[in-house]
C-alpha positions as CSV (number, residue, x, y, z in Angstrom):
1,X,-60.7,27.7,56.6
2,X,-59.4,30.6,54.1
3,X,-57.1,33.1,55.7
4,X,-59.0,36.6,55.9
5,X,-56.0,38.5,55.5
6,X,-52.0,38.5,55.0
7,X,-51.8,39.4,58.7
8,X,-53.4,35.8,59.9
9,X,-51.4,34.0,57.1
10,X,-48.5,35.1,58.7
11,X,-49.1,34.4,61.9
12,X,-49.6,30.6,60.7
13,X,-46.1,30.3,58.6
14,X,-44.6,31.9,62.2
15,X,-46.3,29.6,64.4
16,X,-44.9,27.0,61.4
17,X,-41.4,28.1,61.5
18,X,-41.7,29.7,58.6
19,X,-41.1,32.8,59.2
20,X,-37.8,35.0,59.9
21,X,-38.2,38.7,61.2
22,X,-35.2,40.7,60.5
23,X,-34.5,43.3,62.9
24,X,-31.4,44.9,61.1
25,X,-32.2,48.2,59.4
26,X,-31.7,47.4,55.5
27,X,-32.2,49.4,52.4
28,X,-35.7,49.1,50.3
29,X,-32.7,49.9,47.8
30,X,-30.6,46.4,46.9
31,X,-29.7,45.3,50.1
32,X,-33.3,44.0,50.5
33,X,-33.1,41.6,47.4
34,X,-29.5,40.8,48.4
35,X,-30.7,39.1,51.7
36,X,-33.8,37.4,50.1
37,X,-31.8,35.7,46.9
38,X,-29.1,34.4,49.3
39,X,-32.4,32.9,50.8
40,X,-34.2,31.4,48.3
41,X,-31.1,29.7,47.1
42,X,-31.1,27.6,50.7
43,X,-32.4,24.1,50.2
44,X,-36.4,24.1,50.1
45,X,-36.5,28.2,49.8
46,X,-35.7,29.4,52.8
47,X,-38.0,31.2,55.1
48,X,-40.3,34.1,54.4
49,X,-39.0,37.0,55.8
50,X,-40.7,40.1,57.4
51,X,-37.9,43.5,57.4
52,X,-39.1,45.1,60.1
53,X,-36.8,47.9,60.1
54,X,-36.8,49.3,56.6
55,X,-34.3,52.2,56.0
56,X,-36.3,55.6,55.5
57,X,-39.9,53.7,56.3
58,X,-41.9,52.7,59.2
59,X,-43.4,50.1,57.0
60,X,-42.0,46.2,57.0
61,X,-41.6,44.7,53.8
62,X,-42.4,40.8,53.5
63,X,-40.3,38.8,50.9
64,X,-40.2,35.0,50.1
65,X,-43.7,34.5,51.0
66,X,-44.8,31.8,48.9
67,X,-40.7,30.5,48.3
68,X,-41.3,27.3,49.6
69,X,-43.3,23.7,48.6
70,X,-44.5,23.9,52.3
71,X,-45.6,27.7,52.5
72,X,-47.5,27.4,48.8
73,X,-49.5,24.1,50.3
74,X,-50.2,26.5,53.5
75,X,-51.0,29.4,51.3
76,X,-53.3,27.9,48.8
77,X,-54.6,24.6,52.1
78,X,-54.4,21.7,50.3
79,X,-51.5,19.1,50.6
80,X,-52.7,17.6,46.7
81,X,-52.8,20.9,44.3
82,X,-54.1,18.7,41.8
83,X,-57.0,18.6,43.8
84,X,-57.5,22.7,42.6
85,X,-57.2,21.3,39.2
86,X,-59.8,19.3,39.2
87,X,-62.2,21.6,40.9
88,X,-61.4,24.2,38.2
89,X,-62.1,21.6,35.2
90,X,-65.2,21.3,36.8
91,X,-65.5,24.8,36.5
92,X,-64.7,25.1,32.8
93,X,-66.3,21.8,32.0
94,X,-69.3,21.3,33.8
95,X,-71.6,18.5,32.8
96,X,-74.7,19.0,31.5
97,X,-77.7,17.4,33.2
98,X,-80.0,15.7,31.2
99,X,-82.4,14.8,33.2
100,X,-84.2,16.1,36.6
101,X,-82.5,13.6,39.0
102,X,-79.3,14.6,37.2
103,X,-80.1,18.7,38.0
104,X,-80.9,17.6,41.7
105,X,-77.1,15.8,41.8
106,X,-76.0,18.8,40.2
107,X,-77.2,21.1,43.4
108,X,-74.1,20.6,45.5
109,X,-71.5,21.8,43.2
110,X,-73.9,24.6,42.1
111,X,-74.4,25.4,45.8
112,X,-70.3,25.3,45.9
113,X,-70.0,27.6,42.8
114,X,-72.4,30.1,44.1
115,X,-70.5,30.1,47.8
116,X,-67.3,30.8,45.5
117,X,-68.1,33.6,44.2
118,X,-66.6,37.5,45.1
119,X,-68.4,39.4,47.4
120,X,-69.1,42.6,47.4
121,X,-69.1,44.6,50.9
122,X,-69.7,48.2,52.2
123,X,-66.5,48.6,54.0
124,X,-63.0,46.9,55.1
125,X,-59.6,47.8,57.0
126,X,-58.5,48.9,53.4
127,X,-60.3,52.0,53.6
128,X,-58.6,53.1,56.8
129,X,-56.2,55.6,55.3
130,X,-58.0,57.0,51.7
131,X,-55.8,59.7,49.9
132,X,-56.9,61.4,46.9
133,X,-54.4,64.5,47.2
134,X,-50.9,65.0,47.6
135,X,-50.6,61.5,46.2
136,X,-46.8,60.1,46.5
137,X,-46.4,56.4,45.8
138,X,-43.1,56.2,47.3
139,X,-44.2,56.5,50.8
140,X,-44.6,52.7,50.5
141,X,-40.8,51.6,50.6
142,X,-40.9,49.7,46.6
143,X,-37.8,48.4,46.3
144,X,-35.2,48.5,43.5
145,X,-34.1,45.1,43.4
146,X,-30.8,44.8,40.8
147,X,-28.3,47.6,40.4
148,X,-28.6,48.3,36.6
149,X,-32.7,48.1,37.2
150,X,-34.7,51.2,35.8
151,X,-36.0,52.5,39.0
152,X,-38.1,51.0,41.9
153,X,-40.6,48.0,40.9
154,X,-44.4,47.1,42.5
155,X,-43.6,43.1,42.2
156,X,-46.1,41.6,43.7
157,X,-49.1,43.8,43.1
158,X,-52.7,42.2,41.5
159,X,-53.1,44.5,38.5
160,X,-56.5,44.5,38.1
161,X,-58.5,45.8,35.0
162,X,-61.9,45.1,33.2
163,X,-62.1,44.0,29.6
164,X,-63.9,47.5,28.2
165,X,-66.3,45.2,25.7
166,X,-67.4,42.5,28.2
167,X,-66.7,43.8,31.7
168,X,-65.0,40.5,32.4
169,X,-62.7,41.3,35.5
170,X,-59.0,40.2,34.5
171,X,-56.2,40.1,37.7
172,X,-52.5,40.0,36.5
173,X,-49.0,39.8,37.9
174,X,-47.2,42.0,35.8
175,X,-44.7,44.3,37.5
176,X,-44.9,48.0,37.9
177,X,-41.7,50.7,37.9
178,X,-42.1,53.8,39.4
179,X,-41.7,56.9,37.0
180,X,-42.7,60.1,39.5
181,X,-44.8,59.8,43.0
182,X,-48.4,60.0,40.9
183,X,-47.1,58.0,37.7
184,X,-46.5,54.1,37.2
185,X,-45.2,52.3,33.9
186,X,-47.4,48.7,33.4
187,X,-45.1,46.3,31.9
188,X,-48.5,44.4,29.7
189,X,-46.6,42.0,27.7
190,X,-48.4,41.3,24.4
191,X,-49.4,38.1,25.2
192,X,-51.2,39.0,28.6
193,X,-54.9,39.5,29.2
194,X,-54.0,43.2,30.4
195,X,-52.4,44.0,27.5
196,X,-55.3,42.8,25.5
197,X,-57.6,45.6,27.6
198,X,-55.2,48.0,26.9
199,X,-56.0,47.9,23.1
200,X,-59.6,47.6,22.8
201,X,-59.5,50.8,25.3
202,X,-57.7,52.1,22.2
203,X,-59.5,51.2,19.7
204,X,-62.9,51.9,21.5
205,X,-60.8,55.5,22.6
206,X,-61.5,55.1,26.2
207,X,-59.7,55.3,29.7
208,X,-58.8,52.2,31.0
209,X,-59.1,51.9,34.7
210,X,-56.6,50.0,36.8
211,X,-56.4,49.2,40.2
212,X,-53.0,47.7,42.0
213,X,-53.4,45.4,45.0
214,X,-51.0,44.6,47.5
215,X,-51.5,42.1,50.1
216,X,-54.5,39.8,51.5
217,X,-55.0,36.6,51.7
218,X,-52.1,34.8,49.9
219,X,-54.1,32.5,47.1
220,X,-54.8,35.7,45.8
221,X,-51.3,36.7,45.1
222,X,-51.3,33.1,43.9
223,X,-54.2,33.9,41.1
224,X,-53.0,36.8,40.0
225,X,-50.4,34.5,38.3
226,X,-51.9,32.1,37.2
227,X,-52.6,31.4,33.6
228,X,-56.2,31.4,33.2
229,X,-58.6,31.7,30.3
230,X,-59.9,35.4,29.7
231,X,-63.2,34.4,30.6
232,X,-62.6,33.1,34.1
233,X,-62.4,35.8,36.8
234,X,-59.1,35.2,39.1
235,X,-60.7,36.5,42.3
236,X,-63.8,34.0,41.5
237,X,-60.9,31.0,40.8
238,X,-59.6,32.4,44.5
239,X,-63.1,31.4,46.0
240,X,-62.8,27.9,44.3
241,X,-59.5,27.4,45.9
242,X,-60.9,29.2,49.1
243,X,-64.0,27.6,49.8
244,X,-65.1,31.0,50.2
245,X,-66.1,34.1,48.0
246,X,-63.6,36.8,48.3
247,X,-64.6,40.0,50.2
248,X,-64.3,42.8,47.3
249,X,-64.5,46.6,48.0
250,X,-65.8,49.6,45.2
251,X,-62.9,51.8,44.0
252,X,-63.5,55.5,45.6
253,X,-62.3,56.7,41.9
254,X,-62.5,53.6,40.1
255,X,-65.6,51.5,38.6
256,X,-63.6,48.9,39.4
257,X,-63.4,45.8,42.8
258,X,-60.6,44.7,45.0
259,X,-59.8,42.6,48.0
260,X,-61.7,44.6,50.8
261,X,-58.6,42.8,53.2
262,X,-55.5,44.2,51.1
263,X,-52.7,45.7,52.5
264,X,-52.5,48.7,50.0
265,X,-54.1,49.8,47.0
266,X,-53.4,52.0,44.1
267,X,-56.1,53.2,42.2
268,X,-55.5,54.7,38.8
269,X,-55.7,55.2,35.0
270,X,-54.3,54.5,31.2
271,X,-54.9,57.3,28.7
272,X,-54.7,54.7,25.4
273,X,-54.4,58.4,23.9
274,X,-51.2,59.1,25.6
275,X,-47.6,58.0,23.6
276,X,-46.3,54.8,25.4
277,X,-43.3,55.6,28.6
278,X,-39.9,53.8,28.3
279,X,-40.0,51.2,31.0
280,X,-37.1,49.1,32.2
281,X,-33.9,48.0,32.5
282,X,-35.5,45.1,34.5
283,X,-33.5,42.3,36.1
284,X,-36.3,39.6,35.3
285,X,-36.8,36.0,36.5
286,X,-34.8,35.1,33.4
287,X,-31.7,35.6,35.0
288,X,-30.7,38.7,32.5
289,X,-32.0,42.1,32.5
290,X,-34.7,42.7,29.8
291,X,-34.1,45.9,28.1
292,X,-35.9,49.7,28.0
293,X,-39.1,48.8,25.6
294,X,-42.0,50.9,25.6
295,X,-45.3,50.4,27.8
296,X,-48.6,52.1,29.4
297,X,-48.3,54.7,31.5
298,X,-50.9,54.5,34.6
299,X,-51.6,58.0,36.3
300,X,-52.6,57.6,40.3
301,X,-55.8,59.0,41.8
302,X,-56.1,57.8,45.0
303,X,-53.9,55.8,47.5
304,X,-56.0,53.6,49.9
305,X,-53.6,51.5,52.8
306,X,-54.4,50.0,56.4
307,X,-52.9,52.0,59.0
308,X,-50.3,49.8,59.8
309,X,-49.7,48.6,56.4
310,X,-47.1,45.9,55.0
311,X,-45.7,46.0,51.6
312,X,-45.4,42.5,49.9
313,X,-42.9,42.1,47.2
314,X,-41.1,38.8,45.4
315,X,-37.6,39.2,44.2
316,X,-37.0,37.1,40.3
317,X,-33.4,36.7,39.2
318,X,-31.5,34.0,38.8
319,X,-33.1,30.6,39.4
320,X,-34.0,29.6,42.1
321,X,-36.5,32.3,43.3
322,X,-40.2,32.5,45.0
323,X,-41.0,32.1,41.4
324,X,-39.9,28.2,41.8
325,X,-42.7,27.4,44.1
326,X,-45.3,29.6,42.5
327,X,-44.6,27.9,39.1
328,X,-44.1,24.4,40.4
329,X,-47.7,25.1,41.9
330,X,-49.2,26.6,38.7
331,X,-47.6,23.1,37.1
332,X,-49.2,20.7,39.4
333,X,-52.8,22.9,39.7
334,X,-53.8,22.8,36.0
335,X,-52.1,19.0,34.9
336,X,-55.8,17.8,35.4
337,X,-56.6,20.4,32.7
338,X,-53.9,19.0,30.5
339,X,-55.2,15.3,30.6
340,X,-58.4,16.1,30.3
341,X,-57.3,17.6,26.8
342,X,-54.6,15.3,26.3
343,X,-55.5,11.9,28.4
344,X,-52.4,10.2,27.0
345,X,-50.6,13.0,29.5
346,X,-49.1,10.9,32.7
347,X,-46.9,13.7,34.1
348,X,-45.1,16.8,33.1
349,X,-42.3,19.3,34.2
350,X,-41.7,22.8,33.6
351,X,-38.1,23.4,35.3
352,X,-37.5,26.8,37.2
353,X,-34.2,26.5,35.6
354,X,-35.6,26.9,32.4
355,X,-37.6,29.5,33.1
356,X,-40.9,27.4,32.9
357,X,-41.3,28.3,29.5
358,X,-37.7,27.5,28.0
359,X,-38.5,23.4,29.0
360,X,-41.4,21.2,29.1
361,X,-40.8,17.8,29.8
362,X,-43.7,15.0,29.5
363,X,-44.3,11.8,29.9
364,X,-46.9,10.2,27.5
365,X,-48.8,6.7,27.1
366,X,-47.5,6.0,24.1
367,X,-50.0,4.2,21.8
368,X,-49.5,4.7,17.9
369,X,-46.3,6.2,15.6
370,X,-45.8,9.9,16.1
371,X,-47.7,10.1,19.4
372,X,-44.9,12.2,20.6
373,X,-45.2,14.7,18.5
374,X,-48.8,15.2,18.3
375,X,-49.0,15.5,21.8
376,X,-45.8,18.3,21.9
377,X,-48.1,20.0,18.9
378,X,-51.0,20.0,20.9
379,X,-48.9,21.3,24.3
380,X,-48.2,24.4,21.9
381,X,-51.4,25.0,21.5
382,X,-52.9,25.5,24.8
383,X,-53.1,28.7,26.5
384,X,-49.4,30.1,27.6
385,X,-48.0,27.1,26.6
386,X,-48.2,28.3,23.4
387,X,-44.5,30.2,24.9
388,X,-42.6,26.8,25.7
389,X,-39.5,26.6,23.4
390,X,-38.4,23.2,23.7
391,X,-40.9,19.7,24.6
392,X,-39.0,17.1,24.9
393,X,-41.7,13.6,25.1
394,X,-41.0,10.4,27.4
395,X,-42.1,7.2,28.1
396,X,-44.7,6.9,30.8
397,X,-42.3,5.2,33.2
398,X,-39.7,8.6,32.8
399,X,-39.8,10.6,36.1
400,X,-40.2,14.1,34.2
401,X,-38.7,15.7,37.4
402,X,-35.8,14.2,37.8
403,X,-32.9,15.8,35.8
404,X,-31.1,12.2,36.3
405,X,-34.0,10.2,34.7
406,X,-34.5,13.0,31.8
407,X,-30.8,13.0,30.9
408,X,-30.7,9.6,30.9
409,X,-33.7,8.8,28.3
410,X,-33.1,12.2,26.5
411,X,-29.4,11.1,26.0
412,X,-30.0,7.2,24.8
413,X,-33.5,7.4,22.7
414,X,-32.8,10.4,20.9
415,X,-31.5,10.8,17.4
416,X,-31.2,14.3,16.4
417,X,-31.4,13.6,13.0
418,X,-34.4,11.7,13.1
419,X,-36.4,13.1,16.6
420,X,-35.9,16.5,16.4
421,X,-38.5,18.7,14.6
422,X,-37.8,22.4,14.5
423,X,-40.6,24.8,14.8
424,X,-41.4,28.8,14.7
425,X,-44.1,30.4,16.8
426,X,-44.7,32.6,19.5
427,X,-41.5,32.8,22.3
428,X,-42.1,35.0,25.4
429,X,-41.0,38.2,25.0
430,X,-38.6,38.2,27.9
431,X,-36.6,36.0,25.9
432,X,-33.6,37.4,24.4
433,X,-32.5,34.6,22.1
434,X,-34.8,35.4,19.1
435,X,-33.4,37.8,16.3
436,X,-37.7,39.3,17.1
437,X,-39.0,40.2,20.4
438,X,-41.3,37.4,20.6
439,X,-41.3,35.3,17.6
440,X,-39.0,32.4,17.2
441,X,-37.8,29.1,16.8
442,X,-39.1,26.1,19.2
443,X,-37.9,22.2,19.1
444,X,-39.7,19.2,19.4
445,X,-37.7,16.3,20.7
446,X,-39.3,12.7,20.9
447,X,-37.6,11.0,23.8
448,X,-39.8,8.1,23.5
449,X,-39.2,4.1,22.4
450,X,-39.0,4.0,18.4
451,X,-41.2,1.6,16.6
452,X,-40.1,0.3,13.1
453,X,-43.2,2.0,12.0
454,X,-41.2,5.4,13.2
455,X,-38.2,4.2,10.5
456,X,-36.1,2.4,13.5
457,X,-34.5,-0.8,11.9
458,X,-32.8,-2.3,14.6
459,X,-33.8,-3.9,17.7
460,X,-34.8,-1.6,20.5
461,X,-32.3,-2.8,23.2
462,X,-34.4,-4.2,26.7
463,X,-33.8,-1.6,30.2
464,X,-31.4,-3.4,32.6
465,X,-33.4,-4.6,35.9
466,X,-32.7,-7.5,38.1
467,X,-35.0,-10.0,38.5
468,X,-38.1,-9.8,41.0
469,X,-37.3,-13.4,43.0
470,X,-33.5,-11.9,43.4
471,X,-34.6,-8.2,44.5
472,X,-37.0,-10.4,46.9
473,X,-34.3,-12.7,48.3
474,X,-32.2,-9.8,48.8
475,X,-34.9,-7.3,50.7
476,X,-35.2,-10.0,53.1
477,X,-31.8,-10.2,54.2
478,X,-31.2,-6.3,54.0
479,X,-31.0,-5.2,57.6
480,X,-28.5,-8.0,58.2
481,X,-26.1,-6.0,55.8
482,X,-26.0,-3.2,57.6
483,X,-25.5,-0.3,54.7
């Protein structure tokens, strides 16, 4: 069963172990992120952590929530995430019945789809406390997380927005720094759906609506990162995961719909009319602050919170962070996605220490000469991979995600004068290595066997392994040996 709210999620991590309250008064201001990054950096995450005594606030603040393999699986309630994978291809693939027994097969995922989809309802604990005047965002206790950082940053809010043209609902994880009590700056990279609202409001000349949502059921945290085709609604992906549509509430001064279950909302407004705000310093999950750059500014216009709120935020820094998890689960939910396009796929790895987009590792079922490289090409090509600066292709019997194994094969099958392609294309624009904010160099490495068809001239040297009949004889005398 889908957790109705963050409250009952919490309850299960605690009864879990998962869970550490802190009943030392901290600052919302460093001291906060100091605790949690010494956290994550424990084996496996850490726990989640609930401050319950937040200096200047009566409201807790909940960190780490999702920093750990076990608490994503708890989150999101399957123990296979591949499993969500497969139940969105279904979604963006569906198979077209061609006959009337077919449509009658068909009812049960249709019935499924239907059951997924958002809800709309009349009322929910998030209209408890509605303010429309005297607005002041800072009563929430936003932290600022790293010393040279901007101002206080909204981290873990669902930025929600519609596209003007279509009315397709978009939900983003983009983070949010506080300018004034009524004023927020919306760091919409260009690559990002909510960017891509932002500038057909322009064009069209219209206010674009946002909404900010804190808290609820944790997938939808979850969805709100996850890289998803424009045309699929995150909330509606939420109810796929769920089981269950998600409970969505009308704005009071937005045409827009949120979780009715949230902890806090913001409700708000771009002007596309209105210059662009400096936004940042921002200590990012890069490991390096990204720099002052110019974004949307949103203008409040209405604060809606249960009475007894908690503020949810995730702290990115230096890998290892929440981020880990959240990735490693976006990495393992849409590889059915990836064979389906690319069935020659067996596995791949986008490392937290690279930043998920500086590395992608893959292992392939190598079948012709310069399969490697059409699969890396076609890797590029999809979606936010489009970002990934270096693929580096395996064999099909390379573990992808185990450094050792990748070293190893990386190390003896490559020659860089002969596997290495160099590439330009789109580079995420936290990345400061390119001479231009988001455009710039990517490699292709093929890590793979070489095939005299590929220009090798020698013999390709056989893998060491023992013998079956001795690893035999020697497994059945192992617990005599006692090592």
């Amino acid at each position: 069963m889908p957790y109705k709210d963050l409250r009952e999620f919490l309850r299960r991590i605690e009864k879990e172990g998962e869970l550490a309250r802190i009943r030392e008064e901290v600052s919302p201001i460093l001291e906060i992120t100091e605790i949690t990054d010494r956290v994550c950096k424990m084996p496996k995450g850490g726990k989640a952590l609930l401050f319950e005594r937040v200096k200047g606030y009566s409201i807790p603040v909940l960190t780490n929530m999702l920093g750990s393999e076990k608490r994503v699986k708890l989150a999101l309630g399957y123990e296979n995430l591949e499993d969500i994978g497969w139940k969105l291809y279904k979604l963006l693939r569906p198979e077209i019945p061609h006959t009337f027994l077919d449509k009658l097969k068909k009812l049960p995922e249709l019935k499924k789809l239907n059951d997924a989809l958002p809800k709309v309802v009349k009322d929910g604990p998030i209209r408890e406390v509605v303010r429309r005047e005297k607005i002041d965002v800072l009563e929430f206790p936003i932290l600022q997380c790293w010393p040279e950082d901007g101002g206080r940053y909204i981290t873990f809010g669902q930025v929600i927005t519609k596209d003007p043209e279509s009315g397709i609902r978009n939900v983003g994880l983009y983070r949010v720094q506080v300018l004034s009590p009524t004023e927020l700056a919306l760091h919409w990279q260009i690559h990002k759906d909510g960017n891509h609202h932002y500038w057909k409001a322009k064009r069209l000349k219209k206010k674009l609506e946002v909404a900010i949502a804190i808290g609820g059921d944790p997938v939808l945290s979850y969805v709100a990162s996850a890289p998803l085709p424009p045309e699929v609604d995150e909330y509606l992906f939420a109810g796929l995961i769920r089981e269950e549509g998600v409970e969505l509430i009308k704005g009071i001064t937005v045409d827009l719909e949120y979780p009715a279950h949230a902890e806090i909302v913001i409700e708000g407004y771009v002007d596309p009319e209105e210059p662009l705000v400096d936004e940042g310093p921002f200590g990012d999950h890069t490991g390096f602050y990204t720099p002052v750059d110019k974004y949307p500014k949103m203008h409040i216009t209405a604060i809606l919170h249960r009475r007894d709120p908690i503020y949810v935020a995730t702290i990115v820094g230096k890998p290892p962070q929440e981020d880990k998890y959240i990735g490693w689960a976006t990495e393992r939910i849409f590889l059915p996605l990836i064979k389906f396009n690319l069935p020659e796929v067996v596995d791949y790895h986008l490392p937290a220490e690279g930043c998920f987009h500086n590395f992608c590792f893959v292992s392939i079922k190598k079948r012709y000469p310069g399969h490697a490289f059409k699969v890396a090409y076609a890797l590029l090509g999809l979606g936010l991979m489009s970002l990934t600066k270096h693929v580096v292709v395996f064999d099909e019997d390379i573990n992808v995600h185990d450094f050792g194994e990748v070293l190893w094969a990386w190390g003896n099958n490559v020659d860089p004068s002969r596997d290495v392609q160099i590439l330009k294309g789109p580079i995420d624009v936290l990345d400061h290595s390119t001479n231009e904010v988001g455009f710039g160099g990517k490699m292709i490495i093929d890590a793979t066997t070489k095939w005299k068809e590929e220009g090798y001239t020698r013999q390709w040297p056989k893998v060491i392994e023992m013998s079956e009949e001795v690893k035999k004889r020697i497994d059945a005398i192992w617990d005599k040996l006692n090592l």
